[in-house]
C-alpha positions in Angstrom: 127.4 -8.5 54.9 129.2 -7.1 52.4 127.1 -5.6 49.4 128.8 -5.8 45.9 128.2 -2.7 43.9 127.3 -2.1 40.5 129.4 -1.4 37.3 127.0 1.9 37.8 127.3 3.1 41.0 131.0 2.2 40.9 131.8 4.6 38.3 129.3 7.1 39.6 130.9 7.0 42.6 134.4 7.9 40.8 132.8 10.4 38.6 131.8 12.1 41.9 135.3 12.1 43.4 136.9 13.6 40.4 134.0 16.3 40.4 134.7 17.4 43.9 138.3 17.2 43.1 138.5 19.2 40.2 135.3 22.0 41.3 133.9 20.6 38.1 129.8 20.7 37.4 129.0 17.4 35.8 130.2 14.4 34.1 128.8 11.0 32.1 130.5 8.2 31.2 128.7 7.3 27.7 129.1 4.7 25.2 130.5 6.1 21.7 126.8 6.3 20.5 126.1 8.6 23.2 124.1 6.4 25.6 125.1 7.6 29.2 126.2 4.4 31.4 127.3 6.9 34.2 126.8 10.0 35.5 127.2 12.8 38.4 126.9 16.1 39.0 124.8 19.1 39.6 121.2 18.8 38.3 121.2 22.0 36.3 123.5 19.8 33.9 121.9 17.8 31.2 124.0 14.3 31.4 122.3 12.9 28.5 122.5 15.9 26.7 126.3 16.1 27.4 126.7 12.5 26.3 124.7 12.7 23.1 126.3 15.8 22.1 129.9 14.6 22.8 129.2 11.5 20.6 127.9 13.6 18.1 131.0 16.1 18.2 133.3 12.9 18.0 131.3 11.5 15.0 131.8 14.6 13.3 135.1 15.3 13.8 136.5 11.6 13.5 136.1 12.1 9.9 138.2 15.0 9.9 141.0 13.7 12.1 141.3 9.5 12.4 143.3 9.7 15.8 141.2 12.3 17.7 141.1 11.4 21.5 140.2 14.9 23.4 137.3 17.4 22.1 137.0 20.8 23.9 134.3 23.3 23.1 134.7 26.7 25.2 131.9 29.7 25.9 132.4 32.7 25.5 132.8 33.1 29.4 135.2 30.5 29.7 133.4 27.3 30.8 134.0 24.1 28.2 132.4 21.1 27.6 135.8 18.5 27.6 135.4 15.0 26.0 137.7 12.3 26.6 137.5 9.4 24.2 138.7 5.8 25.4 138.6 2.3 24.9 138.2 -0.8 27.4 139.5 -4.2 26.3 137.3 -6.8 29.1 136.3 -10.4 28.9 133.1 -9.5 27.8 134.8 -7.6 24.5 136.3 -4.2 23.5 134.0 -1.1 24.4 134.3 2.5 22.9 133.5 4.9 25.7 133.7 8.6 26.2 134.1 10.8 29.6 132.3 14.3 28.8 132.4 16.8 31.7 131.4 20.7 32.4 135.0 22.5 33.0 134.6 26.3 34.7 136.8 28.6 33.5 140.5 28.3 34.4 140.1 25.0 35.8 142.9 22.7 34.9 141.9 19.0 34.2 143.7 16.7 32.4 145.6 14.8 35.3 142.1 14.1 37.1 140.7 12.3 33.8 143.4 10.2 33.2 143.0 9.3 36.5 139.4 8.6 36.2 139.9 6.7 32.8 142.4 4.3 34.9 140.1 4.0 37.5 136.8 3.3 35.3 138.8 1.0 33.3 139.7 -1.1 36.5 136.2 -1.1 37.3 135.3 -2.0 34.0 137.6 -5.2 33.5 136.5 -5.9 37.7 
């Protein structure tokens, strides 16, 4: 019998491969307001931390810049916090998400998320 999975644990699932791809430490998949949908990763991150936080930093800067996409904030040791702002046009309507995820130093990233926007956006539309 095959099982159908959830919106949920589809994207989970993709957030997963994309971590083990990259050697990244966490990721969520949030709505604009900062309310995590998705997430995976080690548990020393705070996914609804990282969500709330990115949606706050896009908030913030959106009245700054009208057409801001990407958000990076970097420690002093290198490691960032990357945000990834998209949109999903579906049957059900047009959703405002955000991909947030924990980037060690010198790790290069931006071919994996647009890979993993794609793929959450298929999932989305289903």
């Amino acid at each position: 019998m095959n099982e159908q999975l959830s919106r949920q644990t589809t994207i989970e699932r993709v957030l997963q491969e994309m971590i083990t791809q990259g050697g990244f430490y966490g990721a969520v998949v949030a709505t604009s307001d900062g309310l995590p949908i998705a997430m995976a990763g080690v548990s020393t991150i705070d996914t609804n931390l990282l969500g709330a936080v990115a949606a706050s930093l896009k908030g913030l800067a959106s009245r700054a810049h009208q057409n801001l996409d990407e958000i990076c904030i970097r420690d002093q040791h290198g490691e960032q916090v990357v945000s990834r702002y998209f949109s999903i046009t579906a049957p059900q309507g047009k959703f405002n998400l955000l991909l947030a995820v924990c980037v060690p130093p010198q790790k290069s990233y931006r071919r994996l998320f647009n890979r993993t926007i794609k793929q959450i956006q298929q999932v989305w539309a289903g």
